[in-house]
C-alpha positions as CSV (number, residue, x, y, z in Angstrom):
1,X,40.0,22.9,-11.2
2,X,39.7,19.1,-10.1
3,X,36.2,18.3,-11.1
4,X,37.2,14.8,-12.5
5,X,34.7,11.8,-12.0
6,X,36.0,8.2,-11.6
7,X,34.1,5.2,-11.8
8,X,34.5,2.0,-10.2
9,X,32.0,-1.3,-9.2
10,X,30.3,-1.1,-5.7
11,X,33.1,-3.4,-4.7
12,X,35.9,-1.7,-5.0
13,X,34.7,1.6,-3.3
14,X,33.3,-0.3,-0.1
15,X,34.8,-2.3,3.1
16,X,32.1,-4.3,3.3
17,X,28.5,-5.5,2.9
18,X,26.6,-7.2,5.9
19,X,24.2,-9.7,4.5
20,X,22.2,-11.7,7.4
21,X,19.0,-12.3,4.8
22,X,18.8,-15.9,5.6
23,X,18.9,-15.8,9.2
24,X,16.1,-16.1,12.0
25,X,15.7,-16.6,15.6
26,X,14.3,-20.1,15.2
27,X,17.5,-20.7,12.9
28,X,20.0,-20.0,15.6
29,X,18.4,-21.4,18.4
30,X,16.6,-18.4,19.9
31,X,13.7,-16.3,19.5
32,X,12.0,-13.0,19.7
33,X,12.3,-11.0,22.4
34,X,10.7,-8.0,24.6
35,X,13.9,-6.8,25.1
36,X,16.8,-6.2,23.7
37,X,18.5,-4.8,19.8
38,X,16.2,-4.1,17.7
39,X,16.0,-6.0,14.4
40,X,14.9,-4.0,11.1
41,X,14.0,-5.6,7.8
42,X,13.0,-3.5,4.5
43,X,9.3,-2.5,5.7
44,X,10.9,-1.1,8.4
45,X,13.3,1.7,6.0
46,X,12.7,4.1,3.7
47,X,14.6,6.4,2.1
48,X,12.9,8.7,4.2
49,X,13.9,7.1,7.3
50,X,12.3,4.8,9.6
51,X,8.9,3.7,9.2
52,X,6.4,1.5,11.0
53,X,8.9,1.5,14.3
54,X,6.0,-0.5,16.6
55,X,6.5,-3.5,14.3
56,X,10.3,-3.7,15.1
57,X,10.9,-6.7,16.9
58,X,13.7,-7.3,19.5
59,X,16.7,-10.0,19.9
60,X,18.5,-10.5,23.4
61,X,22.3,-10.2,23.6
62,X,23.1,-13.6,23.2
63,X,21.1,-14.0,19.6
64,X,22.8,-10.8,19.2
65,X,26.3,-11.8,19.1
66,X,24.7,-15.0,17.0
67,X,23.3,-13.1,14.7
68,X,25.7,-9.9,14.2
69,X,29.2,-10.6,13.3
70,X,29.8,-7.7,11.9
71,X,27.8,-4.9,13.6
72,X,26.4,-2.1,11.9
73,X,28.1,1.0,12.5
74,X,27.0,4.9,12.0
75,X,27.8,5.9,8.5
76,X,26.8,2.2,7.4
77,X,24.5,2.2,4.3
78,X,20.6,0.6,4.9
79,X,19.5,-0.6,1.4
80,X,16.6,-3.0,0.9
81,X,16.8,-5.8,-1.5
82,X,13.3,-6.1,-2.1
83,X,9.9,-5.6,-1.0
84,X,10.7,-3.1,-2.0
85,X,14.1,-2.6,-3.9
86,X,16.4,0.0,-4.0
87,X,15.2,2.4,-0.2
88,X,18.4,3.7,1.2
89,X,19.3,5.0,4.8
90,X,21.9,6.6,5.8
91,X,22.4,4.9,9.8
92,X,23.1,8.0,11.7
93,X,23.3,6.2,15.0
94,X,25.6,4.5,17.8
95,X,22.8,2.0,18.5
96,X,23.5,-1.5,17.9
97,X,20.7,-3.1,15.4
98,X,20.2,-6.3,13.6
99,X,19.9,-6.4,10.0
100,X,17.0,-8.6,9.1
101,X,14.5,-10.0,6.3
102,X,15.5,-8.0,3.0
103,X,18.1,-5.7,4.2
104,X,21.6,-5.5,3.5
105,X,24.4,-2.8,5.1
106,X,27.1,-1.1,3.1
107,X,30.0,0.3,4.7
108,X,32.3,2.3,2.6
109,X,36.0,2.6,2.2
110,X,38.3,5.2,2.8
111,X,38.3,6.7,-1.0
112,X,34.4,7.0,-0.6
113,X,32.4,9.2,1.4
114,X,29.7,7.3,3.4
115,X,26.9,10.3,3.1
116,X,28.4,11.0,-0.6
117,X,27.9,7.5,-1.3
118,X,24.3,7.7,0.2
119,X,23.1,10.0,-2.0
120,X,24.5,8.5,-5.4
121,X,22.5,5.5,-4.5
122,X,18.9,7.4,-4.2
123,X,19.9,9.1,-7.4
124,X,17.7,8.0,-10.1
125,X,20.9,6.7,-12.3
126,X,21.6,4.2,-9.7
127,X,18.4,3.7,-9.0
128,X,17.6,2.7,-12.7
129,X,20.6,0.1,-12.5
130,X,19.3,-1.7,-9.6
131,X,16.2,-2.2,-11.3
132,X,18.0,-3.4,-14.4
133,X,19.8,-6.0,-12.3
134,X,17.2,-7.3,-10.5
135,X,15.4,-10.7,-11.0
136,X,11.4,-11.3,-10.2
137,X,8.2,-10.9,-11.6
138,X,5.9,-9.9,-9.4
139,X,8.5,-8.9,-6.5
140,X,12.1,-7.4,-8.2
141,X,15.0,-8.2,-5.7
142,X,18.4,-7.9,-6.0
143,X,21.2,-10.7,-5.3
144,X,24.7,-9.7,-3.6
145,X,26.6,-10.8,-7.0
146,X,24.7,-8.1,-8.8
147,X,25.0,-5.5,-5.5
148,X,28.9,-5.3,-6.0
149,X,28.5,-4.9,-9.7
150,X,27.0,-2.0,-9.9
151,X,28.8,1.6,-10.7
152,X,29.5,4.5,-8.3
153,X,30.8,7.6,-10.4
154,X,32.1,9.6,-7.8
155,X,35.1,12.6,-7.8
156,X,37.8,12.9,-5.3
157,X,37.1,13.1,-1.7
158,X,36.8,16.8,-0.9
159,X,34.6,17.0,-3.5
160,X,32.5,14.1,-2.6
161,X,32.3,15.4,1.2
162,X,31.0,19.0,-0.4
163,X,28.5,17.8,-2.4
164,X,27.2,15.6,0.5
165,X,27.1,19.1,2.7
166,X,25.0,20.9,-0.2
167,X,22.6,17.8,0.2
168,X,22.9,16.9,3.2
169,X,22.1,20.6,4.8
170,X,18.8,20.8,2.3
171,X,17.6,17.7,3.7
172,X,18.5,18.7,7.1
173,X,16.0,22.0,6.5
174,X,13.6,19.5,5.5
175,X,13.6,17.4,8.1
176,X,13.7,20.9,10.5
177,X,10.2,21.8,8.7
178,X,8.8,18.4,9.3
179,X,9.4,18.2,12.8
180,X,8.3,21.9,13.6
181,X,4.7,20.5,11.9
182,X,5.0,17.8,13.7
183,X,5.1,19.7,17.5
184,X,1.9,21.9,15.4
185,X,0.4,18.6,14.8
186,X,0.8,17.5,18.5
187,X,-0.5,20.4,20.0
188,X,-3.9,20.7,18.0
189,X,-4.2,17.0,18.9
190,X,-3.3,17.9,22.5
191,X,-5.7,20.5,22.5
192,X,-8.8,18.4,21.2
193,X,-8.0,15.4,23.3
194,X,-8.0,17.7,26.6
195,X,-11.4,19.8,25.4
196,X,-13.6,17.4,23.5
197,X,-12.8,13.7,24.4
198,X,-11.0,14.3,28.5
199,X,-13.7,17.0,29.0
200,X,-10.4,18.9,31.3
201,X,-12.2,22.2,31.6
202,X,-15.5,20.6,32.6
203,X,-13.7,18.3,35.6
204,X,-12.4,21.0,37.0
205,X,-15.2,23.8,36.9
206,X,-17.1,20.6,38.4
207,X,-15.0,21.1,41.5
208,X,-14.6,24.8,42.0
209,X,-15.4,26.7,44.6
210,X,-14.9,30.0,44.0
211,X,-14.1,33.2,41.3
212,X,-10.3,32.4,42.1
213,X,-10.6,28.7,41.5
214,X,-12.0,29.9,38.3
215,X,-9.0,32.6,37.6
216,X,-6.6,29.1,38.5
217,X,-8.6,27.1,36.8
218,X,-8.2,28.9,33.1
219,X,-4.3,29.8,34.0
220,X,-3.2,25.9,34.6
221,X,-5.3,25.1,30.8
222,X,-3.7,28.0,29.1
223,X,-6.8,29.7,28.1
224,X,-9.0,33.0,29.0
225,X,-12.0,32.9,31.2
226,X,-14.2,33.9,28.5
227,X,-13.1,30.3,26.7
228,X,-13.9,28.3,30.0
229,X,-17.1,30.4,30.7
230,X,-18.0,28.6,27.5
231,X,-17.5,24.8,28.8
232,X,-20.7,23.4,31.3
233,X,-19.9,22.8,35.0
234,X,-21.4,19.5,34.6
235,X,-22.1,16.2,33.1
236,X,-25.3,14.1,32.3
237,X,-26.1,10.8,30.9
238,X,-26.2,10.5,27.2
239,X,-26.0,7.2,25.0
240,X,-22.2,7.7,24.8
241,X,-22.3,7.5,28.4
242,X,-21.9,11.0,30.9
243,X,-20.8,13.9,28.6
244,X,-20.7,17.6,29.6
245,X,-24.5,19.0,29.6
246,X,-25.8,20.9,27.3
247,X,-23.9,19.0,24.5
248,X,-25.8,17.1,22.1
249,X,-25.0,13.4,20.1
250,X,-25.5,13.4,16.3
251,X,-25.1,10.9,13.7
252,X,-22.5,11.5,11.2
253,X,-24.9,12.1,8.6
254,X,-26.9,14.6,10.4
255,X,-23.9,16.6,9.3
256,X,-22.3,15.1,6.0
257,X,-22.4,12.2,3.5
258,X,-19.9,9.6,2.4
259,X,-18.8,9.6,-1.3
260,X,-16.1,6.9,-2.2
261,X,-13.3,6.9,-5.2
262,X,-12.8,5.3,-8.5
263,X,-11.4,1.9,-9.1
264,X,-9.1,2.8,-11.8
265,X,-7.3,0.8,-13.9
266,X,-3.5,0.0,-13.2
267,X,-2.6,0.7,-17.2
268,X,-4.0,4.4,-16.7
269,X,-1.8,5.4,-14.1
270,X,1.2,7.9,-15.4
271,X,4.0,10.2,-14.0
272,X,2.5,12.7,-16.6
273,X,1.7,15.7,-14.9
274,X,-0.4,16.6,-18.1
275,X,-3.4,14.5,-16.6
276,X,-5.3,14.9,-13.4
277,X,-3.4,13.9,-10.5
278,X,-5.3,11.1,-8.3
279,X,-5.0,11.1,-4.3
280,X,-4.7,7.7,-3.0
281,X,-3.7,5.2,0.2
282,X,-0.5,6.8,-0.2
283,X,-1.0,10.3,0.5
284,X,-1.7,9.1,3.7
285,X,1.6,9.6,6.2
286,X,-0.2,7.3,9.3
287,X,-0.9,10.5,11.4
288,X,-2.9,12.7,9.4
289,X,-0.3,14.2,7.3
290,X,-1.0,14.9,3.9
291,X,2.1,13.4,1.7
292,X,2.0,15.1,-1.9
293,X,5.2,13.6,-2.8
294,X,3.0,10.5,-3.2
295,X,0.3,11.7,-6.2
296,X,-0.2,9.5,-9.1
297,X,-1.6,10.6,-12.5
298,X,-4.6,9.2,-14.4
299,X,-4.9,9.2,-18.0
300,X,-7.6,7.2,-18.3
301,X,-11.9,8.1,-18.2
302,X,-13.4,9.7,-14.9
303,X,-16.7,11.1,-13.6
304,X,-16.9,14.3,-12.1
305,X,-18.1,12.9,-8.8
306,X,-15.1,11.0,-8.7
307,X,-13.0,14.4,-8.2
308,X,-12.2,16.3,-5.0
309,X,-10.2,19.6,-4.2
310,X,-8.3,21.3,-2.3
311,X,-9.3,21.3,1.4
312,X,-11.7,18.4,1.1
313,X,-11.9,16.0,4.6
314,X,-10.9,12.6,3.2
315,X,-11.0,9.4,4.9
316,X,-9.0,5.9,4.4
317,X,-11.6,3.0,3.9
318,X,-9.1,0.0,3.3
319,X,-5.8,-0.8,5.4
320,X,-2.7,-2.1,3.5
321,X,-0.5,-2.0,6.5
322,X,-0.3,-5.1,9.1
323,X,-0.8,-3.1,12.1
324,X,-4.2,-1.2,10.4
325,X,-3.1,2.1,11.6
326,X,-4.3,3.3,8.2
327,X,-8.2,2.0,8.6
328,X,-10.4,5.1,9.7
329,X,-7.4,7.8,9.0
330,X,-8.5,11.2,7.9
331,X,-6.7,13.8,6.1
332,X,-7.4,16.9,4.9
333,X,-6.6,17.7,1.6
334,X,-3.7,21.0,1.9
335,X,-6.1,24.5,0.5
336,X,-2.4,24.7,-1.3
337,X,-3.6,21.8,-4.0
338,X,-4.9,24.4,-6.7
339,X,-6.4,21.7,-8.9
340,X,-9.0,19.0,-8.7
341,X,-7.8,15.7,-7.7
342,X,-9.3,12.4,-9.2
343,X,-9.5,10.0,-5.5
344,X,-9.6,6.1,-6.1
345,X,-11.9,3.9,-4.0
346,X,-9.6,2.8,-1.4
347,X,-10.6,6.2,0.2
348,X,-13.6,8.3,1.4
349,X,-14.6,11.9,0.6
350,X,-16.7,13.9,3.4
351,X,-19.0,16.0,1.7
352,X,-20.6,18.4,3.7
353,X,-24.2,19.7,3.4
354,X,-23.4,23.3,3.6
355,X,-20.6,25.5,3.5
356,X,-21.3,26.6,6.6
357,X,-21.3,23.3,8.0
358,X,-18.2,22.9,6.7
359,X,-16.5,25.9,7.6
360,X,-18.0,25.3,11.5
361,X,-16.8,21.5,11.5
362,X,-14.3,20.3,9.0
363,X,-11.4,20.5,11.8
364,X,-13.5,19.1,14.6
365,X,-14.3,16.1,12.9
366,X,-10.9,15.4,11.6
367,X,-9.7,15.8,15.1
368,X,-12.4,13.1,16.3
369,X,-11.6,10.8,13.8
370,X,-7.7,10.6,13.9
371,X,-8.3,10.2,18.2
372,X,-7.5,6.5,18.8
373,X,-11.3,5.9,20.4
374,X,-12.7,6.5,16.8
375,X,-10.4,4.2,15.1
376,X,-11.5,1.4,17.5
377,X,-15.0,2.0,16.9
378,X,-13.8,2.3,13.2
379,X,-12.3,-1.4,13.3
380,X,-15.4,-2.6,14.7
381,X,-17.8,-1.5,11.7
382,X,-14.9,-3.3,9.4
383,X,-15.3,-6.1,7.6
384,X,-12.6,-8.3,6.2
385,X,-9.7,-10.6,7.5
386,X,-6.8,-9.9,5.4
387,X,-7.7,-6.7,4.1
388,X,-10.3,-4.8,6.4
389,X,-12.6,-2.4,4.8
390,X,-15.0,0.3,6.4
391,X,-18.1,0.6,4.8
392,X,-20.2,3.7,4.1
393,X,-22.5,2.8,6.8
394,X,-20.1,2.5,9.5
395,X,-19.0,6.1,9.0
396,X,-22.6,7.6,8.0
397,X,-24.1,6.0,11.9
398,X,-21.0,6.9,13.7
399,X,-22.2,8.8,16.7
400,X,-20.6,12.5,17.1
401,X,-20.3,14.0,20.1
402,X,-20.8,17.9,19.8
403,X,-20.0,20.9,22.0
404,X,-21.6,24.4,21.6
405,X,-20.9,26.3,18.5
406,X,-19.5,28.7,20.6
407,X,-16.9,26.6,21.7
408,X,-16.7,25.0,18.3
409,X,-15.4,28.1,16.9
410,X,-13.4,29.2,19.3
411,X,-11.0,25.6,19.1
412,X,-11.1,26.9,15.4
413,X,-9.7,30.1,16.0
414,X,-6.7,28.3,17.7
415,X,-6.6,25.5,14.3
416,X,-6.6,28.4,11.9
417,X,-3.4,30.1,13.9
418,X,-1.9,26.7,13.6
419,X,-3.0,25.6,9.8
420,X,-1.1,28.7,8.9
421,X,1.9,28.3,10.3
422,X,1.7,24.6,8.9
423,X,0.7,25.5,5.6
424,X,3.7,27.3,5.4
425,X,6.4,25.2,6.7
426,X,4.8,22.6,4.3
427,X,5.4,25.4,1.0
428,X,9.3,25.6,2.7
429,X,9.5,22.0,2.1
430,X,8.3,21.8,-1.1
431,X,10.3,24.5,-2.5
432,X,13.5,22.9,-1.1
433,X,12.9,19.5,-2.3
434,X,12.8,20.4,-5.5
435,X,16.0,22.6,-4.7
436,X,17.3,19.2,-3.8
437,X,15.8,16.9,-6.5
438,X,17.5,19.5,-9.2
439,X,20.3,19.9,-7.9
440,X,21.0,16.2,-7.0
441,X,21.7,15.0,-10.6
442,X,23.7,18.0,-11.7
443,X,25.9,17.5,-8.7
444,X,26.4,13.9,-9.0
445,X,27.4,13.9,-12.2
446,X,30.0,16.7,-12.5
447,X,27.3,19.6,-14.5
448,X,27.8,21.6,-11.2
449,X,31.3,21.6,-10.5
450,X,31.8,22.5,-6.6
451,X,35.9,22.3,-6.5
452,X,36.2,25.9,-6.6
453,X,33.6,26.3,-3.7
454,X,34.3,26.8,-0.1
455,X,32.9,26.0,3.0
456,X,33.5,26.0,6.4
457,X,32.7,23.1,7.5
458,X,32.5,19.7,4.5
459,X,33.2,16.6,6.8
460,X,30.0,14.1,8.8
């Protein structure tokens, strides 16, 4: 048995840290450019991975070789220093990128696995210690004197490489799960963007001929005949322009009304899963995605019409992010949240006027609201500078373009196969992370002892 844990400062179990905080184009005699090595600073990583990628701005070569002396390499450790403190990323690539506002890289030594390594820093030990030794009031950030300071407990290498495997391969599952929804995601988008908004099946019965262009027709948009004897064979003028006759323009509130959250108070907000959990900005993933990882508690007063549940249309009424993707977003609440969620005013709730309103157009009118022509005409109602905010009004007089029932239902029939298939790749991932987040803590610190275990393949 050779379960033993050593521990040592951050300094003596790494080769080196790149630190290029204080530098800017303008400071070395260049600028940004359209081209070139991307440079990341600490909004750009999460623990998660990358985030906000179409803020990433570029250097050329020659700033490059300025800038970089040491270049990162795969295996190198992301960590932010603040704003916010403490995300890590493991860099799992060849390409070349430039470290820079709040952003330091770690490259271990050869007594230290890199991915090993990697996951003791997102433990919540570690995480704690950062914390502890970071300055600020407002913002916490960490120095490079206190970096190398902090303690790695860590056993020998073998070891260190298995544990990283166990992780590593949950997360990999994760990831697999993510991605699969992802491609769901897509394809329901695709779908809606090719029926509803490009009118596809209309265009082209607008130029057939014949039975067999028909047959052609349905073959080339992967559906039956009996779905595109359901679309018109032509267009007329409307206020939204030509749209495919027979299909009628109603205001949003024909259909549903607009309900918005609580302002709660910052001292009632608890990691107590004894209170009611409250959906906020964050559950938002910036493409419809529901992120339950990201629920607060509330232990403070509420209203009942301050609550929502499970399969409620939500909508994002404030943006917090510089490039306002999050302005207009919808999301609908998983039917897997079994419990009434408190929702704060940063967000809408759609309450529909019947069930049977609902049933017949929950999806379509997420579907038109996450399509980029919505969140223009979203960004016009706004108001704001700094912070843009939608009000109720905007969303109530938003013009909605509606097709048959028929058809209606039919795009939900193909949702429904979809939802289920996503509803359950989103249970796998639950159920593994907390696989992960309990086994994480054990492993790291010796209670599960993996020197006896073997597998066939431990090295990254």
């Amino acid at each position: 048995m050779n379960s033993e844990f050593a521990k040592k400062s951050l300094s003596e179990c790494i080769e080196l840290i790149i630190d290029c905080r204080g530098k800017t184009p303008k400071k070395l005699g260049g600028d940004w450019s359209k081209q070139g090595y991307r440079a990341l600073s600490a909004k750009n990583v999460k623990t998660s991975g990358l985030v906000q990628e179409s803020t990433i701005r570029r250097i050329d070569k020659k700033l490059y070789r300025k800038w970089m002396k040491e270049e990162v390499n795969r295996g190198d450790i992301l960590l932010t220093s603040e704003a916010p403190l403490g995300q890590v990323m493991l860099w799992n690539s060849d390409e070349k990128i430039v470290l820079s506002q709040r952003l330091f890289a770690i490259r271990s030594n050869q007594y230290l696995d890199s991915a090993y390594l990697y996951y003791y820093m997102t433990s919540e030990k570690y995480q704690h210690e950062l914390e502890s030794r970071s300055t600020g009031t407002t913002v916490l950030g960490i120095k490079q004197t206190q970096l190398v300071q902090t303690v790695i407990k860590y056993p020998n290498i073998l070891n260190q490489q298995k544990i990283a495997h166990i992780l590593s391969t949950l997360d990999d599952k994760i990831e697999l799960n993510r991605k699969m929804n992802q491609s769901l995601e897509n394809m329901a988008q695709a779908l809606f963007k090719s029926w509803f908004v490009d009118f596809d099946p209309v265009h082209a019965k607008e130029n057939a001929s014949s039975d067999a262009d028909y047959e052609e027709i349905a073959k080339e948009l992967g559906i039956s005949l009996e779905v595109l004897d359901l679309f018109p064979d032509e267009f007329e003028e409307s206020e939204l322009g030509l749209i495919p006759k027979g299909w009628e323009v109603n205001k949003f509130n024909d259909i549903a009304s607009v309900r918005k959250g609580l302002s709660y108070k910052g001292k009632h907000k608890t990691q107590n899963k004894d209170y009611p959990p409250m959906f906020n900005l964050g559950n938002f993933d910036r493409s419809g995605q529901y992120r339950a990882e990201k629920i607060a508690y509330y232990d403070g007063e509420y209203k009942e019409r301050h609550l929502i549940r499970g399969g409620q249309l939500m909508m994002a009424n404030t943006d917090m992010t510089q490039d306002r993707v999050i302005l207009g977003l919808p999301i609908i609440v998983p039917e897997l949240v079994d419990t009434d969620m408190i929702f704060t005013h940063h967000v809408f709730a759609i309450d529909f006027k019947s069930i049977e309103l609902e049933s017949t157009f929950k999806y379509y009118i997420f579907y038109t609201f996450i399509n980029p022509k919505f969140r223009e005409v979203a960004e016009g109602y706004a108001t704001g500078t700094t912070v843009l905010a939608l009000p109720k009004e905007g969303v109530m007089n938003f013009n909605l373009l509606l097709a048959s029932k028929g058809l209606i239902d039919e795009f939900n029939k193909v949702l429904h196969s979809l939802i289920s298939k996503m509803n359950s790749n989103r249970l796998q991932v639950e159920t593994l992370q907390k696989t992960r987040d309990t086994l994480l803590p054990k492993l790291l610190s010796g209670e599960l002892d993996v020197s006896e275990l073997e597998l066939d393949h431990v090295t990254h």
